[in-house]
mmCIF file of the N, C-alpha and C atoms, coordinates in Angstrom:
data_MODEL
# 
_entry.id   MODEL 
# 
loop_
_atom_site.group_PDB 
_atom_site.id 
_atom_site.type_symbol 
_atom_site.label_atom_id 
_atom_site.label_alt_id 
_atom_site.label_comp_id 
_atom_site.label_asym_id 
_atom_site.label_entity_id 
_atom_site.label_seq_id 
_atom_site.pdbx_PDB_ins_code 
_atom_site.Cartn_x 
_atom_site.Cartn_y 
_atom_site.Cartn_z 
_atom_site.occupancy 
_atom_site.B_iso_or_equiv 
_atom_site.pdbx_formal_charge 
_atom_site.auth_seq_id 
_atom_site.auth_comp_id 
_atom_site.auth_asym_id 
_atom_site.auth_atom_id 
_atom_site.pdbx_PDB_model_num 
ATOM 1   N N  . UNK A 1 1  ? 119.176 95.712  150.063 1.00 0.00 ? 1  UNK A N  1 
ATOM 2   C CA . UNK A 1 1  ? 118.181 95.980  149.029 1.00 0.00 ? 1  UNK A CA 1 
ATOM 3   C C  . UNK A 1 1  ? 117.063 94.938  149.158 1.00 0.00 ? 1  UNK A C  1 
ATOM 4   N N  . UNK A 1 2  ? 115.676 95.221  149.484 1.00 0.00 ? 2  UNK A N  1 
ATOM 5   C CA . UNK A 1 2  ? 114.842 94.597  149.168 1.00 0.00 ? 2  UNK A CA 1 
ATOM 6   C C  . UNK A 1 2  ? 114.481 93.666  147.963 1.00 0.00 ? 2  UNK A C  1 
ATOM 7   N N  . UNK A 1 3  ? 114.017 92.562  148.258 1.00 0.00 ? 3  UNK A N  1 
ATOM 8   C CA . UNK A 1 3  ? 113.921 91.688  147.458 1.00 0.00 ? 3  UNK A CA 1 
ATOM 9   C C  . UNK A 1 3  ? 112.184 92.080  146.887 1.00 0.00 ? 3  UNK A C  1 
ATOM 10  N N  . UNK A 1 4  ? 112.274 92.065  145.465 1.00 0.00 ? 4  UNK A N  1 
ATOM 11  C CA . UNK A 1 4  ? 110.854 92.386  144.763 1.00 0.00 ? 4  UNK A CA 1 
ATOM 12  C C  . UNK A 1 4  ? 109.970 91.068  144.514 1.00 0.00 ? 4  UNK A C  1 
ATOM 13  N N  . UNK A 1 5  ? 108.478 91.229  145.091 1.00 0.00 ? 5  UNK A N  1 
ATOM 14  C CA . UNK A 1 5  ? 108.039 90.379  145.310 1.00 0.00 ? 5  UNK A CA 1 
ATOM 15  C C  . UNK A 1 5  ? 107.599 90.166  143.217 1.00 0.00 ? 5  UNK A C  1 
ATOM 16  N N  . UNK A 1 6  ? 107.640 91.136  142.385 1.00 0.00 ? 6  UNK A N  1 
ATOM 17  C CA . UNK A 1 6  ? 107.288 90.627  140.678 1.00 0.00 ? 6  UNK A CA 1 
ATOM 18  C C  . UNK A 1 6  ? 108.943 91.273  140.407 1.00 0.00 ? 6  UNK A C  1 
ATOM 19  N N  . UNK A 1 7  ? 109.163 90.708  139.476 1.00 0.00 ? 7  UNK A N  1 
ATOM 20  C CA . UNK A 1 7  ? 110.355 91.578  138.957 1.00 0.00 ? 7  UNK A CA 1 
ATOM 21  C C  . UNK A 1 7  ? 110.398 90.609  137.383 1.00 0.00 ? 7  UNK A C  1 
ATOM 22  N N  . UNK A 1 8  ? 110.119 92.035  136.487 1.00 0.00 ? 8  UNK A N  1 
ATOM 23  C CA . UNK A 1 8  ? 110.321 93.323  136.572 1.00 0.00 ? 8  UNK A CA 1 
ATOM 24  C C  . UNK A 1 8  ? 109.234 93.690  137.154 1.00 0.00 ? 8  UNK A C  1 
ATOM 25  N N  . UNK A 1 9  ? 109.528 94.849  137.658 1.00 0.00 ? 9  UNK A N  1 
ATOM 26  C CA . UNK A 1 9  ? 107.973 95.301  137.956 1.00 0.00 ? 9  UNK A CA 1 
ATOM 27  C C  . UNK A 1 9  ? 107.102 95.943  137.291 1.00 0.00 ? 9  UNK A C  1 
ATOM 28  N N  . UNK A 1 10 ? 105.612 95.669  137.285 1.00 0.00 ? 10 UNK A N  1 
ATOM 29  C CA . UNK A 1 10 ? 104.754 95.926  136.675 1.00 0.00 ? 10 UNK A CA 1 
ATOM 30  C C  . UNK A 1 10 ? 104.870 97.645  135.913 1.00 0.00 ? 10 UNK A C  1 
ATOM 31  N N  . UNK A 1 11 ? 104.808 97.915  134.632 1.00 0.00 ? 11 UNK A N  1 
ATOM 32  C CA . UNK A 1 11 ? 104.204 99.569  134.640 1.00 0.00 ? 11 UNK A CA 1 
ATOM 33  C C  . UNK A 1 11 ? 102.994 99.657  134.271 1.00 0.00 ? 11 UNK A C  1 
ATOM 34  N N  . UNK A 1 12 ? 102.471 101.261 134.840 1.00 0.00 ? 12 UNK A N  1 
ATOM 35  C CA . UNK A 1 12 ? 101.238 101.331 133.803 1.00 0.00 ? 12 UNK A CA 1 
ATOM 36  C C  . UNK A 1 12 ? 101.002 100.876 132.295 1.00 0.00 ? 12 UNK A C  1 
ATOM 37  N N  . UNK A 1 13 ? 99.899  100.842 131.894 1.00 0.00 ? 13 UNK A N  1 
ATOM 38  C CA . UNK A 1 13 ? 99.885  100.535 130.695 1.00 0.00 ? 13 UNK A CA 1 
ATOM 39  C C  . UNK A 1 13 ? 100.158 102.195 129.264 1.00 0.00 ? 13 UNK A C  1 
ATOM 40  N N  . UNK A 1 14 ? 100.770 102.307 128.816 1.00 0.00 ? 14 UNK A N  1 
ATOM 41  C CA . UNK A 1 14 ? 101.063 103.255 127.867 1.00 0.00 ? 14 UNK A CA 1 
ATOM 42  C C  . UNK A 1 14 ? 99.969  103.720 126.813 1.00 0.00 ? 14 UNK A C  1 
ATOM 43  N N  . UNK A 1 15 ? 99.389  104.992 126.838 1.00 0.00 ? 15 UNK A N  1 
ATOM 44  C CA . UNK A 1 15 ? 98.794  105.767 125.797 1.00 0.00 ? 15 UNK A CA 1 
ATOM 45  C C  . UNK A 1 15 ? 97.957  104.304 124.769 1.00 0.00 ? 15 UNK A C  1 
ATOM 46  N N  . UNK A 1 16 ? 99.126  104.327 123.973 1.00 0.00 ? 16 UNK A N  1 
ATOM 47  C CA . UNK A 1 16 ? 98.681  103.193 122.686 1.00 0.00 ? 16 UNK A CA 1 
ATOM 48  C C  . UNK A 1 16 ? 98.400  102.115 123.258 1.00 0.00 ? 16 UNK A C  1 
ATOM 49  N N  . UNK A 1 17 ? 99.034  101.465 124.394 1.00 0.00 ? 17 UNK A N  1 
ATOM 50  C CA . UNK A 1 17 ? 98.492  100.196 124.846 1.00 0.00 ? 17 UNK A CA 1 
ATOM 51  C C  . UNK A 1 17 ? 97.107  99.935  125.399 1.00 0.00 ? 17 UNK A C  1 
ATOM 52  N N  . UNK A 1 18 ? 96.746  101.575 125.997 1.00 0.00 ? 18 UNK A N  1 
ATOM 53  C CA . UNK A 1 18 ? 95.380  101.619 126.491 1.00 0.00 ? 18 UNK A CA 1 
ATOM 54  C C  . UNK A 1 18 ? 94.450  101.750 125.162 1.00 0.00 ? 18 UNK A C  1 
ATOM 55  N N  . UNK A 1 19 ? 94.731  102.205 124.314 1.00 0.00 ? 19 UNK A N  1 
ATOM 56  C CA . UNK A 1 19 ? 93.907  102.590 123.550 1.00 0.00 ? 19 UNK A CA 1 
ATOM 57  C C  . UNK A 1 19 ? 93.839  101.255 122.571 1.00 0.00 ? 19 UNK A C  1 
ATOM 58  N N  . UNK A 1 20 ? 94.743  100.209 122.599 1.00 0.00 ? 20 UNK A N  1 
ATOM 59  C CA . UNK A 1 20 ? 94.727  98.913  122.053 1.00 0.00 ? 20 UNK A CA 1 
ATOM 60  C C  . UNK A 1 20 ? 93.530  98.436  122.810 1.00 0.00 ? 20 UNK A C  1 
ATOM 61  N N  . UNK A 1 21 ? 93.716  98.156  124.078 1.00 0.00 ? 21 UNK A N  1 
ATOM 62  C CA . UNK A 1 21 ? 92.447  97.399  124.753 1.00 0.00 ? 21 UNK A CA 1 
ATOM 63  C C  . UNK A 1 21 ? 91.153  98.120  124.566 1.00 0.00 ? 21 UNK A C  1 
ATOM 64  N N  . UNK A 1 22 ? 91.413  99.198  124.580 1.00 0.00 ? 22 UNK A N  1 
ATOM 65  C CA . UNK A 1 22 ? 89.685  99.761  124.423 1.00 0.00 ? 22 UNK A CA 1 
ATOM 66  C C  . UNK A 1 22 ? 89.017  98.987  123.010 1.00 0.00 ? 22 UNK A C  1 
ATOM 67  N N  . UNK A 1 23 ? 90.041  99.276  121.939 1.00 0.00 ? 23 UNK A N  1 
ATOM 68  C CA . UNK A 1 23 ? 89.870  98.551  120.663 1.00 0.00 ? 23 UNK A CA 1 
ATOM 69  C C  . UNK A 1 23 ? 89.808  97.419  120.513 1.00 0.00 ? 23 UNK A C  1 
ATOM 70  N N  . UNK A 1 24 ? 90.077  96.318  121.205 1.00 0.00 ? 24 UNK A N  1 
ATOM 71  C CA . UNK A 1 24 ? 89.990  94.966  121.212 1.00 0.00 ? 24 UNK A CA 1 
ATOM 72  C C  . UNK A 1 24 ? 88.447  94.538  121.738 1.00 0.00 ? 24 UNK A C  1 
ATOM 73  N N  . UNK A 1 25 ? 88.701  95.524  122.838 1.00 0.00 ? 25 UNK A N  1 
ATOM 74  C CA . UNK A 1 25 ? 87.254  95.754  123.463 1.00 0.00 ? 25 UNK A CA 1 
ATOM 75  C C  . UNK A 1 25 ? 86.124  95.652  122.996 1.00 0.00 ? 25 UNK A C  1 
ATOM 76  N N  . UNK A 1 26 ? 86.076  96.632  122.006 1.00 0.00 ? 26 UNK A N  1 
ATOM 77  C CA . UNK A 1 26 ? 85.401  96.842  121.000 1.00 0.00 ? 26 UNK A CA 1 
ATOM 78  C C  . UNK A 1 26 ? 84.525  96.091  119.733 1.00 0.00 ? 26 UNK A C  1 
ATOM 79  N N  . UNK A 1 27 ? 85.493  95.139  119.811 1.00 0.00 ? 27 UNK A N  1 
ATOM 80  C CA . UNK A 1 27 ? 85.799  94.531  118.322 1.00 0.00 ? 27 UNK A CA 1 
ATOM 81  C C  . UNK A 1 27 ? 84.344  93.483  118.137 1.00 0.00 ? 27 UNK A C  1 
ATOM 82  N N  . UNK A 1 28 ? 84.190  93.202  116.923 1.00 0.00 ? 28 UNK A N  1 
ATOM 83  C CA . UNK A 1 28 ? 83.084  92.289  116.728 1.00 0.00 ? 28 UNK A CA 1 
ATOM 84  C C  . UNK A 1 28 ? 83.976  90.579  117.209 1.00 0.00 ? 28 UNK A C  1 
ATOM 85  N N  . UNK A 1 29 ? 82.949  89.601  117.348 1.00 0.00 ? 29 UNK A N  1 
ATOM 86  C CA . UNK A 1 29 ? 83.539  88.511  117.984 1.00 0.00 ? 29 UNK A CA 1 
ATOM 87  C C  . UNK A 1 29 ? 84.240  88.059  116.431 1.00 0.00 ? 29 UNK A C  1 
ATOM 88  N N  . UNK A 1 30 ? 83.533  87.871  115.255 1.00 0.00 ? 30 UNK A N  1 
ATOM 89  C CA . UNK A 1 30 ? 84.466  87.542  114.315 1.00 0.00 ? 30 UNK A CA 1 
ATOM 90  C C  . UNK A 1 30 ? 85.547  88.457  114.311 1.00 0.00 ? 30 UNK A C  1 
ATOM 91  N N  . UNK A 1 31 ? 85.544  89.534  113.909 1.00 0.00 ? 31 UNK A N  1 
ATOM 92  C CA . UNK A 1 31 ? 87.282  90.527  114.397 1.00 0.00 ? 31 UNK A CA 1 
ATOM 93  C C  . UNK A 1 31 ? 88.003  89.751  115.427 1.00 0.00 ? 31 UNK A C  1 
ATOM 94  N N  . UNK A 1 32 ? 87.545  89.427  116.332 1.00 0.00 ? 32 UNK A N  1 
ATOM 95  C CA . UNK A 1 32 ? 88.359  88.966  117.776 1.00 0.00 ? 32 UNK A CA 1 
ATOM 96  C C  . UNK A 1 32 ? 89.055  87.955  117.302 1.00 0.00 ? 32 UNK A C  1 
ATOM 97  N N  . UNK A 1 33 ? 88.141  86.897  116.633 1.00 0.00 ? 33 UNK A N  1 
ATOM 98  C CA . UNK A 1 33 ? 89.125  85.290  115.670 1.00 0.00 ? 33 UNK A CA 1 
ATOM 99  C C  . UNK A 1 33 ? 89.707  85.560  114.614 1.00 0.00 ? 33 UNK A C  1 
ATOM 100 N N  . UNK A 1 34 ? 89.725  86.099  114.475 1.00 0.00 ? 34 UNK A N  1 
ATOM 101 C CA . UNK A 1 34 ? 90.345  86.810  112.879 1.00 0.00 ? 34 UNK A CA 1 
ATOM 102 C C  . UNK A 1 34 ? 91.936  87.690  113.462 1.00 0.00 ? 34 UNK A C  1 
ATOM 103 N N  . UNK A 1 35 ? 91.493  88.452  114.609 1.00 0.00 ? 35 UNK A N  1 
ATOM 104 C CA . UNK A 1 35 ? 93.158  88.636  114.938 1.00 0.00 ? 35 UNK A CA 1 
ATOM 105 C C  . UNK A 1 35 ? 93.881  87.637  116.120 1.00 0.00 ? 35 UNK A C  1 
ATOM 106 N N  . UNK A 1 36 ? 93.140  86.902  116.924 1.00 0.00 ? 36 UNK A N  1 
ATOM 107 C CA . UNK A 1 36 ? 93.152  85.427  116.814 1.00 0.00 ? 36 UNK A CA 1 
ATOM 108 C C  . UNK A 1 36 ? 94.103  84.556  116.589 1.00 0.00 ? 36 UNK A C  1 
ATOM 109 N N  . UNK A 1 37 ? 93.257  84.507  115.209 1.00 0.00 ? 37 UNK A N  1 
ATOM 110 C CA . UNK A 1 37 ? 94.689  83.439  114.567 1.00 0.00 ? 37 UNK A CA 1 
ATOM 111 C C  . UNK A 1 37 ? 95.313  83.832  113.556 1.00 0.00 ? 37 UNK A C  1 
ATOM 112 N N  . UNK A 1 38 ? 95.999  85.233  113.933 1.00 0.00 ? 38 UNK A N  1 
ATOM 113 C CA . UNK A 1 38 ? 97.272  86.188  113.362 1.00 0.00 ? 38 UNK A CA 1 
ATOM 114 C C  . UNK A 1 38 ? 98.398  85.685  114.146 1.00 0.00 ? 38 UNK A C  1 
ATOM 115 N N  . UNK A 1 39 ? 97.558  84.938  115.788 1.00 0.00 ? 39 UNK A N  1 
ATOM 116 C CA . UNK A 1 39 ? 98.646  85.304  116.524 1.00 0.00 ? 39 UNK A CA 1 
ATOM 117 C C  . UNK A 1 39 ? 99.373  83.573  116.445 1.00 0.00 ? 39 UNK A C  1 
ATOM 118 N N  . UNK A 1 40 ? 98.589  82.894  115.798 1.00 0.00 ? 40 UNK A N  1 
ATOM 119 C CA . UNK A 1 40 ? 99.250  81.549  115.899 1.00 0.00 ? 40 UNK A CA 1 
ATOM 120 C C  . UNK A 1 40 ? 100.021 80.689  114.426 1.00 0.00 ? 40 UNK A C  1 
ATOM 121 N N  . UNK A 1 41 ? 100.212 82.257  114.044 1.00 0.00 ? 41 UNK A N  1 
ATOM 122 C CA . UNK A 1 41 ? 101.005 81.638  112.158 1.00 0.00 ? 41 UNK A CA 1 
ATOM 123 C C  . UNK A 1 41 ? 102.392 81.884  112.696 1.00 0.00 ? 41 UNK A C  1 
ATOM 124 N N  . UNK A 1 42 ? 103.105 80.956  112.312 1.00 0.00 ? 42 UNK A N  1 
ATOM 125 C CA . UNK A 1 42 ? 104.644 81.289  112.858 1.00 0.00 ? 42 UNK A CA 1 
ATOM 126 C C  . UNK A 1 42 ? 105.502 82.319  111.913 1.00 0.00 ? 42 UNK A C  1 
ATOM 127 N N  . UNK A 1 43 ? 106.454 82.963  112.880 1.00 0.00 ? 43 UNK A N  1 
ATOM 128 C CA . UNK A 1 43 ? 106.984 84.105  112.681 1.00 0.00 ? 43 UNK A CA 1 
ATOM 129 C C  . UNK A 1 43 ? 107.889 83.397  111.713 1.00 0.00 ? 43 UNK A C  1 
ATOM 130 N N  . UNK A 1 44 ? 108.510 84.138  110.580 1.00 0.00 ? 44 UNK A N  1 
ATOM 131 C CA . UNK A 1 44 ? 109.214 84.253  109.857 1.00 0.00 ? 44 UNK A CA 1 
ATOM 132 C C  . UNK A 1 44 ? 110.385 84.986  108.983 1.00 0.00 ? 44 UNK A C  1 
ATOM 133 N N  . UNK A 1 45 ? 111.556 84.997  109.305 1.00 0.00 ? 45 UNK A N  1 
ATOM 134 C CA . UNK A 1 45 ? 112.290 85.694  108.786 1.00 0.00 ? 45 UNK A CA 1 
ATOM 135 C C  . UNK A 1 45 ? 112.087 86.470  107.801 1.00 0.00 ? 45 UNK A C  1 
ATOM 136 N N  . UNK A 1 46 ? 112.604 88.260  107.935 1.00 0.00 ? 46 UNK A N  1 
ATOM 137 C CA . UNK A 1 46 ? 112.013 88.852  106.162 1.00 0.00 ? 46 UNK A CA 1 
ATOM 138 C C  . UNK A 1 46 ? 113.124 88.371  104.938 1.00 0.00 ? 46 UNK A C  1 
ATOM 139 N N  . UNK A 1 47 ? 113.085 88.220  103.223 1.00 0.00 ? 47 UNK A N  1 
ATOM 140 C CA . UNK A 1 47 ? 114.150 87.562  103.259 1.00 0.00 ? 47 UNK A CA 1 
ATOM 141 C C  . UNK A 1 47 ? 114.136 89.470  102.293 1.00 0.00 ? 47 UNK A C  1 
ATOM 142 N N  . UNK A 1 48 ? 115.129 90.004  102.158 1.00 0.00 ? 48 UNK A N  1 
ATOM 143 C CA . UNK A 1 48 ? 115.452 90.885  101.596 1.00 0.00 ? 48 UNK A CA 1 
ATOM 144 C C  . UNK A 1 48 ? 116.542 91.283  100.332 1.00 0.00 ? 48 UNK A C  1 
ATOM 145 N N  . UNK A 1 49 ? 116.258 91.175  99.104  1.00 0.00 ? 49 UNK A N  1 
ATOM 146 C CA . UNK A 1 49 ? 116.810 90.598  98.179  1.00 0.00 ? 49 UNK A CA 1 
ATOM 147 C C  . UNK A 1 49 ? 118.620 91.627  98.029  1.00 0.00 ? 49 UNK A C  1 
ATOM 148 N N  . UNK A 1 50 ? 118.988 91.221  97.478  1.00 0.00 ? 50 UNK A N  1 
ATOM 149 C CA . UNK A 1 50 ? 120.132 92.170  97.540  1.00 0.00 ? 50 UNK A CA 1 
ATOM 150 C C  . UNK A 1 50 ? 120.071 93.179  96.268  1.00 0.00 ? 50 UNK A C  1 
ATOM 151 N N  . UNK A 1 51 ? 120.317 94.398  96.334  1.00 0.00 ? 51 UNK A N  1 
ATOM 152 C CA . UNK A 1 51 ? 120.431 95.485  94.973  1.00 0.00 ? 51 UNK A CA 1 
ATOM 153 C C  . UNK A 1 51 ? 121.810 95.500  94.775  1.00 0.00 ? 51 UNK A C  1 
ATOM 154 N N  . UNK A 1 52 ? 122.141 96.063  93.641  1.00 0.00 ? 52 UNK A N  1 
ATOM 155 C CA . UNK A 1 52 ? 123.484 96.348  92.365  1.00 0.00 ? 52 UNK A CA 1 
ATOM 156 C C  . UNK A 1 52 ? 122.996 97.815  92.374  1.00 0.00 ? 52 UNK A C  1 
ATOM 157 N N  . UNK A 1 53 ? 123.453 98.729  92.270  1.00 0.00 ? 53 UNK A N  1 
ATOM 158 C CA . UNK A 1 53 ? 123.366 99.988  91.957  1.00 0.00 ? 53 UNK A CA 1 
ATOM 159 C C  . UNK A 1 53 ? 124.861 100.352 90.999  1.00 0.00 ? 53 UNK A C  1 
ATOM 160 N N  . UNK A 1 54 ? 124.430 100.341 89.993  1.00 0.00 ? 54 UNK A N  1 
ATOM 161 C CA . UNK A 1 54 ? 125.259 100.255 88.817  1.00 0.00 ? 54 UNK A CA 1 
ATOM 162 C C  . UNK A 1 54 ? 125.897 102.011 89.022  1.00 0.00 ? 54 UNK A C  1 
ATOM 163 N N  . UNK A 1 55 ? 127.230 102.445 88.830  1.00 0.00 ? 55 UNK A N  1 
ATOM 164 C CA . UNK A 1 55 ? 128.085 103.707 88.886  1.00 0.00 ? 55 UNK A CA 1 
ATOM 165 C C  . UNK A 1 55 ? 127.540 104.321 88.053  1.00 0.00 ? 55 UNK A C  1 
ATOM 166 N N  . UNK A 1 56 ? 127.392 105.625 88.123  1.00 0.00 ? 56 UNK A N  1 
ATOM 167 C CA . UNK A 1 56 ? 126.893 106.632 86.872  1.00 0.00 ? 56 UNK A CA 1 
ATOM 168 C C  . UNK A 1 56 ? 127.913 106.850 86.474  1.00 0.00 ? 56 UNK A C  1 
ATOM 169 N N  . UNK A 1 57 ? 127.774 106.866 85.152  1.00 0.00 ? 57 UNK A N  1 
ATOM 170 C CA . UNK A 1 57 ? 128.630 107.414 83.821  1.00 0.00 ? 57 UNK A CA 1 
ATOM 171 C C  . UNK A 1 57 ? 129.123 108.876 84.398  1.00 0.00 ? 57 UNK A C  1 
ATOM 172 N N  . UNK A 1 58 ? 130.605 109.514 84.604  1.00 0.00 ? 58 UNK A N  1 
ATOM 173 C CA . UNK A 1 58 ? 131.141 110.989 84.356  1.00 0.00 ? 58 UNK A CA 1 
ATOM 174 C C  . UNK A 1 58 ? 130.266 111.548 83.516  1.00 0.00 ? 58 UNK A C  1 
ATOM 175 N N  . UNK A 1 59 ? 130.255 112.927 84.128  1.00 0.00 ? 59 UNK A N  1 
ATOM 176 C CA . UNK A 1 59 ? 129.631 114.190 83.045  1.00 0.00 ? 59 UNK A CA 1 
ATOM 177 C C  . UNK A 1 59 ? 130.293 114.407 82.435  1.00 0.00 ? 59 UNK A C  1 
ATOM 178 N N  . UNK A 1 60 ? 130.460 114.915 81.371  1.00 0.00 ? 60 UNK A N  1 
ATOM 179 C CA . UNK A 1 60 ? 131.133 115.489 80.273  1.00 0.00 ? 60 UNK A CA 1 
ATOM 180 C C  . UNK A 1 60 ? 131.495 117.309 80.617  1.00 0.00 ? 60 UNK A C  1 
ATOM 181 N N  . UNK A 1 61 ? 132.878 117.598 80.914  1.00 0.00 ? 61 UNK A N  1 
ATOM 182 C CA . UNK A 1 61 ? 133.010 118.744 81.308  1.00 0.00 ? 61 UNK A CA 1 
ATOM 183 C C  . UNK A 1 61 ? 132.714 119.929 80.335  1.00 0.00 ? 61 UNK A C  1 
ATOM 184 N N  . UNK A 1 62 ? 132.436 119.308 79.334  1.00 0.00 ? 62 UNK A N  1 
ATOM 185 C CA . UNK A 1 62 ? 132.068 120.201 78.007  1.00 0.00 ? 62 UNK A CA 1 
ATOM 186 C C  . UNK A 1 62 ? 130.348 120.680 77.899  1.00 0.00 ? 62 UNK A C  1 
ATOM 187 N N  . UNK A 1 63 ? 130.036 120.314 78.952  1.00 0.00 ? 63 UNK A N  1 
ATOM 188 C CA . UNK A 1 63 ? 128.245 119.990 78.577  1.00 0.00 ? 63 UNK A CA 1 
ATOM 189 C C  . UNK A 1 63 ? 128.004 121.440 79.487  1.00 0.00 ? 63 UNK A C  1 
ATOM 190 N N  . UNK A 1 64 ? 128.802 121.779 80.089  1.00 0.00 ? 64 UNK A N  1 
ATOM 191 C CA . UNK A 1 64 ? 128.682 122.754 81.784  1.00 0.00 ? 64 UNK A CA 1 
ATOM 192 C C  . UNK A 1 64 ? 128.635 124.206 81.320  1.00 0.00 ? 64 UNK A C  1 
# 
């Protein structure tokens, strides 16, 4: 087996990915710093609170 001179190897770029660069492309130079320094706030865990979902009360077989 040949040894790959990049690995992984390169793919085209995908639909949305092309259409990202056209849009970046695009962008006013303030837009450009503005998503910028989106990219240099550090990532952070989501914290996701926990729910109780309290049992519903039986129907009343008399109500039917």
């Amino acid at each position: 087996m040949p040894k790959l001179d990049v690995f992984p190897t390169p793919q085209p770029l995908s639909p949305e990915e092309r259409t990202f660069v056209r849009y970046v492309a695009n962008m006013s130079e303030s837009d450009r710093k503005a998503l910028a320094a989106t990219q240099d706030q550090p990532i952070t865990p989501l914290a996701i609170a926990a729910i109780q979902i309290q049992p519903l009360a039986p129907l009343d077989k008399s109500e039917n």
